[in-house]
N, C-alpha and C positions, 0 to 999 in steps of 0.2 A: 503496500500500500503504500501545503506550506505557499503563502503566496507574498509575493514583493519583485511585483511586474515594472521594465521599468517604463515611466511615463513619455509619451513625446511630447517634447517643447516645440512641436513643429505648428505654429499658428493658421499654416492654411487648413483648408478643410480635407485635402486628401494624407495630412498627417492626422488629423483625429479619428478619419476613418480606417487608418491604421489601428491607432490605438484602440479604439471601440473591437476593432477584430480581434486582437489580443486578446483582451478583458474577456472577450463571447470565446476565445478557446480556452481561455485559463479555467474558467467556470465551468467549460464543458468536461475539463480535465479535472478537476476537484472534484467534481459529481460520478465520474468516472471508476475515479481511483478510491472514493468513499465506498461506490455499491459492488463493484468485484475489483479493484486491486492489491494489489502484493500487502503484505506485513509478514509478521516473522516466521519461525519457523525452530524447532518441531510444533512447539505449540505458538501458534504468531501473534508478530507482535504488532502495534499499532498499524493502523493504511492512514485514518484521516489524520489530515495536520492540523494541530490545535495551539502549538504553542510555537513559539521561535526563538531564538537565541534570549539569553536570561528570562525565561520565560512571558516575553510577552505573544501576544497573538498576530501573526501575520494575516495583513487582509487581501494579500495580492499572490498571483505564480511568479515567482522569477525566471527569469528569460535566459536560457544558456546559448552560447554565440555556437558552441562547438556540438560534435554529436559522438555518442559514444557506439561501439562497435555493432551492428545489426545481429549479428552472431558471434557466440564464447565458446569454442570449444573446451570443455574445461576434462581433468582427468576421472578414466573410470569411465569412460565413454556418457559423462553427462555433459549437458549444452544448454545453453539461455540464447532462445531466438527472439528477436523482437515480436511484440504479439501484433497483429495485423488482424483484419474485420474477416479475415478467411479463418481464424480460428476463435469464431466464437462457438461456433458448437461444440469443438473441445473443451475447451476451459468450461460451457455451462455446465457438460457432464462433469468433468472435476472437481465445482465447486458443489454441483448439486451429491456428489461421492461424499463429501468429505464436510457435510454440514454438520454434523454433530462433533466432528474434532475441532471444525471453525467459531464455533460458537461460543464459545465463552470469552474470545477475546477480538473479535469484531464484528461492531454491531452490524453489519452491512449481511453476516449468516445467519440474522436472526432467522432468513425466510428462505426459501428455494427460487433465484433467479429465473425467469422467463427465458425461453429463447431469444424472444423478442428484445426481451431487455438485455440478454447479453451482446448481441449483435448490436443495440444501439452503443451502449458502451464500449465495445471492440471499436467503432468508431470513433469515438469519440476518444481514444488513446492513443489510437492512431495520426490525430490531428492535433493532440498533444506532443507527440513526438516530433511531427512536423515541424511544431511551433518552437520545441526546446522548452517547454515546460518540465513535462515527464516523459520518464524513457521506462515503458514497458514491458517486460519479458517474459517466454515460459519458458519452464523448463523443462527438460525429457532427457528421456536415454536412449542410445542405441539401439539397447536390447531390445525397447518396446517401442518400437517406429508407432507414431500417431498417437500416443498417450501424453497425455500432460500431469506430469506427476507434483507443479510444484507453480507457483507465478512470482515474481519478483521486481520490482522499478526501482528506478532513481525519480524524487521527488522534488521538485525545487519551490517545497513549500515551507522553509526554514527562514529566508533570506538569503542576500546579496552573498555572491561567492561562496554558496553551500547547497549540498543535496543531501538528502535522505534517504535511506533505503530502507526499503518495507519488501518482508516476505512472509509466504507463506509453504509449507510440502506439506505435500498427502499422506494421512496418517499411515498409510502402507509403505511409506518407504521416510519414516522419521529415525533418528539413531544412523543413518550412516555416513553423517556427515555431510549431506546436501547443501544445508543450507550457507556453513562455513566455508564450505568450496564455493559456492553461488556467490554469496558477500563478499567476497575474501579480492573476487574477482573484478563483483563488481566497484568495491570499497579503488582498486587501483585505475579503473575503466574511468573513475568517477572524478578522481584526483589527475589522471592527465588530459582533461577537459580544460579549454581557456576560460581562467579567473576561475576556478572553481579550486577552494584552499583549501575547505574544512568539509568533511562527509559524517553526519550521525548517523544511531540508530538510536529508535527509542520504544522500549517495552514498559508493561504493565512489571510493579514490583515483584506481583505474584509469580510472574510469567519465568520460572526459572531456566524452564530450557531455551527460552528465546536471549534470556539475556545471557546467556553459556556463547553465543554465537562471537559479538562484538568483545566480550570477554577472551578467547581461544584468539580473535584475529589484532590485538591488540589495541584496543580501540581506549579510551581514558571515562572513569566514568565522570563525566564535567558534573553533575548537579542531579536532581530527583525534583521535577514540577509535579505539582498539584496540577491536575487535570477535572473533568466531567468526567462519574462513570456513566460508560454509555456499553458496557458485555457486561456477560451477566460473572466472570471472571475476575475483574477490576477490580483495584482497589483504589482508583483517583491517585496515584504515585507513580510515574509515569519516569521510571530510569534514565536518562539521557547520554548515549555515550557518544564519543567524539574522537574522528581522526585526521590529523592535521597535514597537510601538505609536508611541512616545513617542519612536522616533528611536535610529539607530546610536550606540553608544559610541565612547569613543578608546580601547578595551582593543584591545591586539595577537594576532592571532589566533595561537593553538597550533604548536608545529613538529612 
């Protein structure tokens, strides 16, 4: 499964028509990434962005100039392909597989997706990615050509020079390291992007196997915000970890 879009100062009217198109895909992409995109994984961790740096709330998507790879070959014959509107009937069956593992830590599982509505959403990620909002992936294996065992993105709904990653794997294949190898990967996809310095994740406190992930790839825990519980899992203490282009601080993380 963060906004701070930036503005044009361009005073005639075919920069505001600009900017208005922004705003109408960054929206499209928030709504998007709320009702089926990536959060953590085994058990996942946050999709919607709520908070931003020292916790206040972002009201905008930031705009990334650069694009990160459309496909990861990664080890163990697993892959993160960018997700495209041709697989939304995959991913609906996936998320509709795996709603009772989903559900306790986002709200977006309370219900079983539509077809319809996954396909709108495939769209509208797609147009996301376009834009350099969000960059959204699934993931799969070799072994099982056409299954999606797993969804993951970068989210640039944190602010200026940072992304997000949100995921989630399918309760049949949690425990073997997916999701660490998926992050790990996209954690460096996300950091050699231009202006892009600082990448989080961020989990529910409860969420222990989620937060094992940015823990194992060395991520820093900067702080712990107070959030909305919105799963039925939450406990509103919403872990925040951080990794920096440029290298961890000595700043003491949050109590």
């Amino acid at each position: 499964m963060s906004h701070a879009q930036p503005r044009s100062c361009d005073p005639d009217p075919a920069g505001r028509a600009r900017a208005a198109d922004r705003a109408r895909t960054a929206e499209r992409a928030r709504t998007a990434e709320r009702a089926a995109g990536p959060t953590a994984a085994p058990a996942p961790a946050r999709t919607a962005g709520r908070t931003g740096p020292a916790g206040r709330a972002p009201s905008e998507t930031e705009v990334t100039t650069g694009r990160p790879p459309e496909l990861l070959r990664l080890p163990g014959g697993l892959w993160l392909r960018r997700r495209r509107s041709t697989h939304a009937v995959a991913l609906n069956l996936a998320v509709r597989a795996n709603l009772e593992h989903l559900r306790p830590w986002l709200e977006w599982a309370a219900e079983a997706p539509t077809r319809a509505r996954s396909a709108e959403l495939a769209r509208a990620g797609s147009a996301a990615w376009e834009a350099g909002t969000d960059f959204m992936y699934l993931a799969g294996l070799d072994t099982e050509p056409g299954d999606v065992i797993g969804a993951f993105g970068l989210h640039g709904r944190i602010g200026p020079g940072a992304l997000e990653i949100g995921y989630w794997v399918a309760a049949g294949h949690v425990g073997r390291g997916i999701a660490t190898t998926a992050a790990g990967a996209l954690t460096e996809a996300a950091l050699a992007l231009p202006g892009i310095t600082r990448v989080e994740i961020h989990c529910d406190r409860a969420n222990a196997a989620s937060a094992a992930v940015p823990r194992k790839l060395g991520y820093r825990l900067d702080r712990i915000a107070e959030v909305a519980v919105r799963a039925p899992g939450e406990t509103g203490r919403h872990l925040v970890w951080v990794r920096e282009r440029s290298g961890a601080d000595d700043r003491e993380p949050a109590q």
